[in-house]
N, C-alpha and C positions, 0 to 999 in steps of 0.2 A: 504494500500500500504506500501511495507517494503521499508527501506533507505538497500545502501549495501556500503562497503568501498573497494575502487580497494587496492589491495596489492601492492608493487613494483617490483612486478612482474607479476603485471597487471591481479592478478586471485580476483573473487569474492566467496561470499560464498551466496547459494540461501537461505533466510530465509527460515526455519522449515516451517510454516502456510503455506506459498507461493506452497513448496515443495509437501506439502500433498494434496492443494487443488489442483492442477495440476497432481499432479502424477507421477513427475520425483523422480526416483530413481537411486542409483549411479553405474556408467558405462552407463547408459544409455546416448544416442547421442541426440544432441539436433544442431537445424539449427538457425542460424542468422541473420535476415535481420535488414541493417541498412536505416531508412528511412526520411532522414534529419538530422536533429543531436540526432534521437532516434533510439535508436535501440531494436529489441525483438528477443526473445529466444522462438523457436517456438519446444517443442516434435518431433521426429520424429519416428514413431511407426512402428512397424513391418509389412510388408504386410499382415502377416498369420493373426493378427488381425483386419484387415476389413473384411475378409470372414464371407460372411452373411451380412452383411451392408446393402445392397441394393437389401436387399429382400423383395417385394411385390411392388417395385416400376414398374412404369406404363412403357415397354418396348416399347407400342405400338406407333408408329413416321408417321403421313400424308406425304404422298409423291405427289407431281406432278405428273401425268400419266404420262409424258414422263422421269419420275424417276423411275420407276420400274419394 
């Protein structure tokens, strides 16, 4: 786990290791959530790269007979 230091103008810098093991690169967008007094930096990836994701997965859903 890396330490980071707030600037006074309240930006950080993401450690290099941290950087590569995740995969953000710069310009790329990144979402926030803060949950308690933590907060994380979650990737936010392009649509066009989940195409394909969820392929071979099981489509098929039991219904109710008076569901169909």
């Amino acid at each position: 786990m890396g330490k980071v230091t707030v600037s006074p103008k309240f930006q950080v810098v993401i450690p290099k290791e941290i950087r590569e093991q995740i995969g953000v690169k710069a310009g790329m967008k990144l979402e926030i959530i803060t949950l308690g007094n933590r907060m994380e930096l979650i990737p936010i990836e392009p649509i066009k790269k989940l195409k394909g994701s969820l392929s071979g997965m099981d489509r098929k859903i039991d219904r109710e007979e008076d569901r169909i």
